[in-house]
OpenMM code with the backbone's topology and positions (N, CA, C; nanometers):
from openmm import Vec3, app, unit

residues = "UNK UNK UNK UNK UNK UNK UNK UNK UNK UNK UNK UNK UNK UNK UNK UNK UNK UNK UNK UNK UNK UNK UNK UNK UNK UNK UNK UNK UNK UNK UNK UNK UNK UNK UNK UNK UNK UNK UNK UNK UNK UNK UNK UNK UNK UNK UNK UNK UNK UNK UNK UNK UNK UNK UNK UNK UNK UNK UNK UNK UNK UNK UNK UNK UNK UNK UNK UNK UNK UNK UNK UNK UNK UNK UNK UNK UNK UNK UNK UNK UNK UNK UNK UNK UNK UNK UNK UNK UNK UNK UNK UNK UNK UNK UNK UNK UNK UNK UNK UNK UNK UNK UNK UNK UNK UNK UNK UNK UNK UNK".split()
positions = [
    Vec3(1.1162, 2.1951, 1.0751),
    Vec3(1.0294, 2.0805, 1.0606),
    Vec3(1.0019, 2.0218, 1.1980),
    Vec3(0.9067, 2.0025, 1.1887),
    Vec3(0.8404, 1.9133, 1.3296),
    Vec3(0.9008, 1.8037, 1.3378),
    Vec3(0.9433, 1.7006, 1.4445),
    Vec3(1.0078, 1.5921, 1.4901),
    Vec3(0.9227, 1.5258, 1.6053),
    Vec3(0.8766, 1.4189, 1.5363),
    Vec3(0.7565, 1.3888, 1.6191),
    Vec3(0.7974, 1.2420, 1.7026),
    Vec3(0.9166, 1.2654, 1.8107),
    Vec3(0.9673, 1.0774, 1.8296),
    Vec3(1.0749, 0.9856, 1.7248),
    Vec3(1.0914, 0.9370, 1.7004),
    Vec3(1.1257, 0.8529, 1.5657),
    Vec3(1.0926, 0.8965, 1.4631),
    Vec3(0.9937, 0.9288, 1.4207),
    Vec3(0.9035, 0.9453, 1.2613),
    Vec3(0.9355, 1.0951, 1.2543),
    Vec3(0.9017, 1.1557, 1.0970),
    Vec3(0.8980, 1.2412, 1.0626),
    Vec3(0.7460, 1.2498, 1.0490),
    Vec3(0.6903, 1.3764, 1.0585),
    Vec3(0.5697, 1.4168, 1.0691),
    Vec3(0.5079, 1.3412, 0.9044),
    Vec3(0.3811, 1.3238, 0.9091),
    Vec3(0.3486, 1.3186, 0.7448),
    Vec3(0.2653, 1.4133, 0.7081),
    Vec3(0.1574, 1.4540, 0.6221),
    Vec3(0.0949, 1.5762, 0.6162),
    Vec3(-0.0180, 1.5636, 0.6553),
    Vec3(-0.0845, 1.4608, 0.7141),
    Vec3(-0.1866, 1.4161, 0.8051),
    Vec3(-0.1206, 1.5052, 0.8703),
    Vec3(-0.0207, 1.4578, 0.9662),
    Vec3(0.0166, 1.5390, 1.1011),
    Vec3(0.0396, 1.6881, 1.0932),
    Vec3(0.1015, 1.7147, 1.0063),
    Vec3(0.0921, 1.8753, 0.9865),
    Vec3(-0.0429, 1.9515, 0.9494),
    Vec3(-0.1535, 1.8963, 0.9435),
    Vec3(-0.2747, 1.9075, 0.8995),
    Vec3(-0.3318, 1.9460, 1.0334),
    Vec3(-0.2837, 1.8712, 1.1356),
    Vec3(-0.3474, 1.8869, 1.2912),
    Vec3(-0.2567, 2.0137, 1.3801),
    Vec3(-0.3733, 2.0635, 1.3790),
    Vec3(-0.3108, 2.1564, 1.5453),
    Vec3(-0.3007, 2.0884, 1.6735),
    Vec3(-0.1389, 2.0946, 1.6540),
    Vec3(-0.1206, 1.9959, 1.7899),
    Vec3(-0.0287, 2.0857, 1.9139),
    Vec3(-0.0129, 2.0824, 2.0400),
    Vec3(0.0372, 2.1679, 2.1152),
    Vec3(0.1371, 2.0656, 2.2072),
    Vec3(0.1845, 2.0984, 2.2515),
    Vec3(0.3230, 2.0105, 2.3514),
    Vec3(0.2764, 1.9055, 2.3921),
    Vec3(0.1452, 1.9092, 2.3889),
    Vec3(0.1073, 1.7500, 2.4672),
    Vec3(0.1068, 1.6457, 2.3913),
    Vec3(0.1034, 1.6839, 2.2694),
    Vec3(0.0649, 1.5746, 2.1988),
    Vec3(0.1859, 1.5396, 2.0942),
    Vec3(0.3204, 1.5686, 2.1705),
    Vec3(0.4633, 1.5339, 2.1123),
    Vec3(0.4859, 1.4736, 2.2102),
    Vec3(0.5211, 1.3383, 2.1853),
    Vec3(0.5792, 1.1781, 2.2877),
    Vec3(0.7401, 1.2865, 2.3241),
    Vec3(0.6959, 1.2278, 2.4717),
    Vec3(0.8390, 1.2349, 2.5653),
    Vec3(0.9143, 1.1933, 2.5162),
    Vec3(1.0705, 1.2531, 2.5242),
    Vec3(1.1668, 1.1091, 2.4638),
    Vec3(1.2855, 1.1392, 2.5682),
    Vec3(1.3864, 1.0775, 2.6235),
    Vec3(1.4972, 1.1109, 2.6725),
    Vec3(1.4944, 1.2169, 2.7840),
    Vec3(1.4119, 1.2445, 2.8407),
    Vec3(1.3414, 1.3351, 2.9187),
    Vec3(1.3626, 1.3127, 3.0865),
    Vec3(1.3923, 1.3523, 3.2219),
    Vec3(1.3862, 1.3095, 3.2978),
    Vec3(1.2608, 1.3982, 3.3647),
    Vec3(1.1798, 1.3158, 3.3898),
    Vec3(0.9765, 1.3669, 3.4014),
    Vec3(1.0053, 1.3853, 3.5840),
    Vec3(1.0743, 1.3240, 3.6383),
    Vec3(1.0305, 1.3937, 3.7928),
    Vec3(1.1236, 1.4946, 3.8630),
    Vec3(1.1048, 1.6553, 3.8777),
    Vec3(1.2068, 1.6994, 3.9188),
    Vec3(1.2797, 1.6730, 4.0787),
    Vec3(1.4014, 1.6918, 4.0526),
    Vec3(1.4940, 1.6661, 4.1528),
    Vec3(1.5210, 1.5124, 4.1716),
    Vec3(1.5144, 1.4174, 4.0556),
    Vec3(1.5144, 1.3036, 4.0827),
    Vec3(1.6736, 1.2920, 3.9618),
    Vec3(1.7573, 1.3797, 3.9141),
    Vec3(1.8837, 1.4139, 3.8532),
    Vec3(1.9830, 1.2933, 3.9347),
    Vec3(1.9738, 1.3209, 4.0209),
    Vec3(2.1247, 1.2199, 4.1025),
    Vec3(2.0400, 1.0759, 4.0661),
    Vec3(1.9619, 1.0228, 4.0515),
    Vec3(1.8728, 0.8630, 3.9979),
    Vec3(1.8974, 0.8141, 3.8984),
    Vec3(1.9513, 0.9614, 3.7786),
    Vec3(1.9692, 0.9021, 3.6573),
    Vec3(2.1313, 0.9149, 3.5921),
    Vec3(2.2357, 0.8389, 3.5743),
    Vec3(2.3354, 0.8891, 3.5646),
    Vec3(2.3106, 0.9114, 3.4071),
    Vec3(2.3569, 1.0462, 3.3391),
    Vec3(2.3493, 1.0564, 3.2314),
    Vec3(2.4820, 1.1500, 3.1926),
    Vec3(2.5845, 1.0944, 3.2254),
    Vec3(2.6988, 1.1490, 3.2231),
    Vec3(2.7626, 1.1223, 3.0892),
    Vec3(2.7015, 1.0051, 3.0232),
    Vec3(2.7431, 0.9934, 2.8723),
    Vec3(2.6851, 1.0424, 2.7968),
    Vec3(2.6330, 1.1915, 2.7907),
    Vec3(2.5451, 1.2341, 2.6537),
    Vec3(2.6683, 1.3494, 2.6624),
    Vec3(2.7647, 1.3597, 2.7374),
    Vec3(2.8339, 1.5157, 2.7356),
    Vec3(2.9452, 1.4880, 2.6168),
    Vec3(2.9869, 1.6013, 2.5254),
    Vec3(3.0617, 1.5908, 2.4053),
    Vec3(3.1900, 1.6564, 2.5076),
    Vec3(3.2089, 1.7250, 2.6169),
    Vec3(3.3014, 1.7946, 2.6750),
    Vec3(3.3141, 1.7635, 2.8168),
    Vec3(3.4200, 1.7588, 2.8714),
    Vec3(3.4666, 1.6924, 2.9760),
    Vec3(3.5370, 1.8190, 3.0911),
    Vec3(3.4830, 1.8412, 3.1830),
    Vec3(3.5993, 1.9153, 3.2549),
    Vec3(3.6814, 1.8661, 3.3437),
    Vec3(3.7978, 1.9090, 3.3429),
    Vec3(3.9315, 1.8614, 3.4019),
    Vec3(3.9357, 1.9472, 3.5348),
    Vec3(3.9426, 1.8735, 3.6015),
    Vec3(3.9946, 1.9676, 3.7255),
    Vec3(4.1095, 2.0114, 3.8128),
    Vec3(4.1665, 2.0716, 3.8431),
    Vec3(4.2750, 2.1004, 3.8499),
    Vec3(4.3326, 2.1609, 4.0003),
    Vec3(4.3076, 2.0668, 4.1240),
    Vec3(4.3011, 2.1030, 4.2359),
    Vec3(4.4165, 2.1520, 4.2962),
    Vec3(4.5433, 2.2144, 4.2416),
    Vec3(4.6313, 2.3027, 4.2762),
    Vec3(4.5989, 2.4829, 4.2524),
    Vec3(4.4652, 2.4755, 4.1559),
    Vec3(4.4704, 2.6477, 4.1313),
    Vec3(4.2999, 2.6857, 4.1870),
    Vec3(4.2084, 2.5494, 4.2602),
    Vec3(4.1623, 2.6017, 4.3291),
    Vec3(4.1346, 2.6518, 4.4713),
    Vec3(4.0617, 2.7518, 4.4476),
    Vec3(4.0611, 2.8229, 4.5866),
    Vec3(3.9221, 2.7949, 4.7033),
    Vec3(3.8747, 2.6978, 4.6612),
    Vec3(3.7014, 2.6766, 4.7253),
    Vec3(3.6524, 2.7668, 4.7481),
    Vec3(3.6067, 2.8184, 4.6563),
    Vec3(3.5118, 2.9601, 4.6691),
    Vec3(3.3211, 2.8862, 4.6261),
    Vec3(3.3336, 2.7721, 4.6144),
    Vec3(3.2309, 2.6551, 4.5748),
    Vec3(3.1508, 2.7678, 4.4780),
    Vec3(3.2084, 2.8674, 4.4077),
    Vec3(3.0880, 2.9194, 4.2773),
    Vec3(3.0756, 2.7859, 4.1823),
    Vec3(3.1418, 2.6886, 4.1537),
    Vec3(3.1207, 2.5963, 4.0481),
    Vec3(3.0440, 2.4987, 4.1309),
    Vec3(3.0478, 2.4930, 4.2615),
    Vec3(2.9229, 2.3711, 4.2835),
    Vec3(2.7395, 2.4492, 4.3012),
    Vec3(2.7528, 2.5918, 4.3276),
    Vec3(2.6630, 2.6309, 4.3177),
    Vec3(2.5811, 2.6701, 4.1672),
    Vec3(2.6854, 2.6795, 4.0994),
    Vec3(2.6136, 2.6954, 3.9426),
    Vec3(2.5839, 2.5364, 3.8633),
    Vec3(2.6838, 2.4596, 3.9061),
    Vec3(2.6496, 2.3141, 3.8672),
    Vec3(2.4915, 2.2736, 3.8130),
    Vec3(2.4299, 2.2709, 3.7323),
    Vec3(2.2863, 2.2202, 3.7012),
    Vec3(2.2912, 2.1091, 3.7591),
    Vec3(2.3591, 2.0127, 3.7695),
    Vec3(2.3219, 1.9026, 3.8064),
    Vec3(2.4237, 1.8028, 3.9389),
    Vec3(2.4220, 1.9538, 3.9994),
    Vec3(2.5361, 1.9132, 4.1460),
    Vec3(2.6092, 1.7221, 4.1036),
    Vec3(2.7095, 1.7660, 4.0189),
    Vec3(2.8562, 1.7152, 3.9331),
    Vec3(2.9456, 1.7719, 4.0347),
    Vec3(2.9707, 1.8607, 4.1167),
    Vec3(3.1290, 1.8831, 4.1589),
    Vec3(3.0731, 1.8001, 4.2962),
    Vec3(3.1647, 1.7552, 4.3626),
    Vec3(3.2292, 1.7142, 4.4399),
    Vec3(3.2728, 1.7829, 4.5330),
    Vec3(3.2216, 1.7913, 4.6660),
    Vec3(3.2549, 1.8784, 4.7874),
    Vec3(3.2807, 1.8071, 4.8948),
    Vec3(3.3975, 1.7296, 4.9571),
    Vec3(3.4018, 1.6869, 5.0602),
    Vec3(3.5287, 1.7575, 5.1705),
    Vec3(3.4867, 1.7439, 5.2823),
    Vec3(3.5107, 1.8697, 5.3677),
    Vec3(3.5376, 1.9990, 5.3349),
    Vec3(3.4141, 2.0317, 5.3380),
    Vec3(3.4554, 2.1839, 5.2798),
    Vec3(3.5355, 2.2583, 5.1419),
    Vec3(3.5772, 2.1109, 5.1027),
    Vec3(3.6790, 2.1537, 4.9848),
    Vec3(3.6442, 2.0674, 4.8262),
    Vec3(3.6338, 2.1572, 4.7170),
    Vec3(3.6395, 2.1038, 4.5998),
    Vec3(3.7017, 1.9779, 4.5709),
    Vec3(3.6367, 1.8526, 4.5341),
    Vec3(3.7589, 1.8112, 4.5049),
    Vec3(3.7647, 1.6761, 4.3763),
    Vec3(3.6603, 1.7491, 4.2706),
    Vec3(3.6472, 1.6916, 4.1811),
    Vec3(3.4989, 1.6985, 4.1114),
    Vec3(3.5117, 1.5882, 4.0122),
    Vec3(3.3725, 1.6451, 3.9237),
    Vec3(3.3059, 1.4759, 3.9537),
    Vec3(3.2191, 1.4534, 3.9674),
    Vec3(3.1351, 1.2995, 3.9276),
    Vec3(3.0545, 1.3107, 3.7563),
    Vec3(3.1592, 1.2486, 3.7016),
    Vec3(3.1599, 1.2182, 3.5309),
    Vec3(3.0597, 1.1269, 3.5136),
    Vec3(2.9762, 1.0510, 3.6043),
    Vec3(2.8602, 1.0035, 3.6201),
    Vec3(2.7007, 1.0722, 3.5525),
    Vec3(2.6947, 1.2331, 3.6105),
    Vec3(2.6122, 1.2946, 3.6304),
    Vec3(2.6912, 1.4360, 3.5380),
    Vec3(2.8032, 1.4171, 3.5208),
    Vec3(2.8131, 1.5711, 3.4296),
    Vec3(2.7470, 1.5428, 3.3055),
    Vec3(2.7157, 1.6619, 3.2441),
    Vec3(2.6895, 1.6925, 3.1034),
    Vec3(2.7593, 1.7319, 3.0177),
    Vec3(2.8920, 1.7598, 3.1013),
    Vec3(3.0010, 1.8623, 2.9935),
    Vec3(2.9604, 1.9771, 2.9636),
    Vec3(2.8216, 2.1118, 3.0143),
    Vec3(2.8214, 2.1806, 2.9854),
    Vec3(2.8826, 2.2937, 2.9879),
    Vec3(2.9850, 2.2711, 3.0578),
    Vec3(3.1028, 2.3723, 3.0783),
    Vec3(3.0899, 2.4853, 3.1663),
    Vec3(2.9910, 2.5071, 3.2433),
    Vec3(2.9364, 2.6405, 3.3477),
    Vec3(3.0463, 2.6511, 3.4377),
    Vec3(3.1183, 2.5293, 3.4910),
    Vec3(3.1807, 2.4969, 3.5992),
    Vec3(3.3091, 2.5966, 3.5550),
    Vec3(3.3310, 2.5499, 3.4258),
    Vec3(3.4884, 2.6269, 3.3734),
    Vec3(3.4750, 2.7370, 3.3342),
    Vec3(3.3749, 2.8421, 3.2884),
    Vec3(3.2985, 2.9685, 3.2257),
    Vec3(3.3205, 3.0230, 3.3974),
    Vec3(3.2438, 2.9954, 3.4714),
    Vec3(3.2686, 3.0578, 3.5970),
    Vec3(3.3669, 3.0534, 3.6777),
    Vec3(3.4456, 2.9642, 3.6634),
    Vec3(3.5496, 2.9191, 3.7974),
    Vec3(3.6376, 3.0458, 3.7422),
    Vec3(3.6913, 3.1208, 3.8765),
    Vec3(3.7576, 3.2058, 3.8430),
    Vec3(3.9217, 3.2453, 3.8743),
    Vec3(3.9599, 3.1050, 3.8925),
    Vec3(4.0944, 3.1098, 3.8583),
    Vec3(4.1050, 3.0040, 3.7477),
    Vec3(4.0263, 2.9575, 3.6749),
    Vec3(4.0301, 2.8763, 3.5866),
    Vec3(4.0515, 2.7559, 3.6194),
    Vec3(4.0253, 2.7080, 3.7370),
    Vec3(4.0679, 2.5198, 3.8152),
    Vec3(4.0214, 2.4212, 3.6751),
    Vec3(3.9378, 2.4450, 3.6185),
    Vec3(3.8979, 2.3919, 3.4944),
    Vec3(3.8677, 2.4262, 3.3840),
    Vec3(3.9412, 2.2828, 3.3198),
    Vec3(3.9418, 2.2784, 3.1651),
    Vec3(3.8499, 2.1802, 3.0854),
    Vec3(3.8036, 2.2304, 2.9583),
    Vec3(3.7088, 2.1479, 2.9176),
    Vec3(3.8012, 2.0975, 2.7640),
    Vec3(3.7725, 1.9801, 2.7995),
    Vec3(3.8593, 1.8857, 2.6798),
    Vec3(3.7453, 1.7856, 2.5749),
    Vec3(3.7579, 1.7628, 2.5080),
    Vec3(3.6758, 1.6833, 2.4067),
    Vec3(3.6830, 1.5198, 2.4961),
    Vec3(3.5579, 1.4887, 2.4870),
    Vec3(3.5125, 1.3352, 2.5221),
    Vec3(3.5889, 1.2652, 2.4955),
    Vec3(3.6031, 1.2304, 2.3709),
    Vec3(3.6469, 1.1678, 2.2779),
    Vec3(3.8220, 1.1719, 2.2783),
    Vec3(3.8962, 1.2766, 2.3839),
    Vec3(4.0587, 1.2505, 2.3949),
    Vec3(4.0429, 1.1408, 2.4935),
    Vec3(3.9698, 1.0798, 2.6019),
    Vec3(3.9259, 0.9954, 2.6868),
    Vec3(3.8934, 0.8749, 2.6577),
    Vec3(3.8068, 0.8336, 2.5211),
    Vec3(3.7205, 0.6886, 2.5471),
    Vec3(3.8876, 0.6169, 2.4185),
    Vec3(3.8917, 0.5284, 2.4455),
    Vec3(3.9489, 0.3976, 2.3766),
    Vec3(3.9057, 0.3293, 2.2741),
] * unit.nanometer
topology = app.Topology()
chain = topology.addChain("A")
for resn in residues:
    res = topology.addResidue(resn, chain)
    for name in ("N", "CA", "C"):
        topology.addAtom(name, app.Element.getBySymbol(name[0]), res)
C-alpha cells in the first residue's frame, strides 16, 4: 500500500499516476553532506559498544561508517559519537577483531 505522509492514500489517490515527486518528504535529510548538522542518533534500535583493548586501528570501521560516528583522535580509534550513530551495525560486521558489540537501545535509556 502506498503511504502518502500521515494519511493513507484514498482511491482518488490511487486513481492518479503519481511518481516520487509527488510523495511529501518526511524525515529526510535533503542536503548532502550536511549529516554532522543533524544529530539523529536517536532513531538507532542498536547501539555499538566499543571496546578499546581489542582494537588494533586499522580505521576499516571509520571508513565504512555512513555517517563518520567513530571517533579518531590521534591516529587512534577511540570511540563512537552516539549523537550521529544509527546503530546500523557496519562498524561491528566489519571490525575485525570484533572491538564492537551491538547491544539493544533500550539496555541503556532509564
Amino acid at each position: 500500500m502506498i503511504f502518502m505522509g500521515d494519511k493513507f492514500p484514498t482511491q482518488e489517490h490511487l486513481k492518479k499516476k503519481q511518481n516520487y515527486k509527488d510523495i511529501p518528504r518526511a524525515g529526510l535529510i535533503t542536503n548532502p553532506g550536511s549529516s554532522m548538522l543533524n544529530k539523529t542518533g536517536t532513531w538507532k534500535a542498536f547501539r555499538p559498544v566499543f571496546d578499546a583493548g581489542k582494537c588494533i586501528n586499522c580505521m576499516i570501521c571509520y571508513s565504512v561508517c555512513p555517517e563518520e560516528a567513530v571517533i579518531v583522535k590521534d591516529g587512534k580509534v577511540s570511540g563512537v559519537n552516539l549523537d550521529y550513530c544509527k546503530g546500523c551495525g557496519i562498524c561491528a560486521n566489519e571490525c575485525p577483531v570484533k572491538a564492537y558489540e551491538m547491544k539493544e537501545e533500550s539496555e541503556f535509556k532509564k
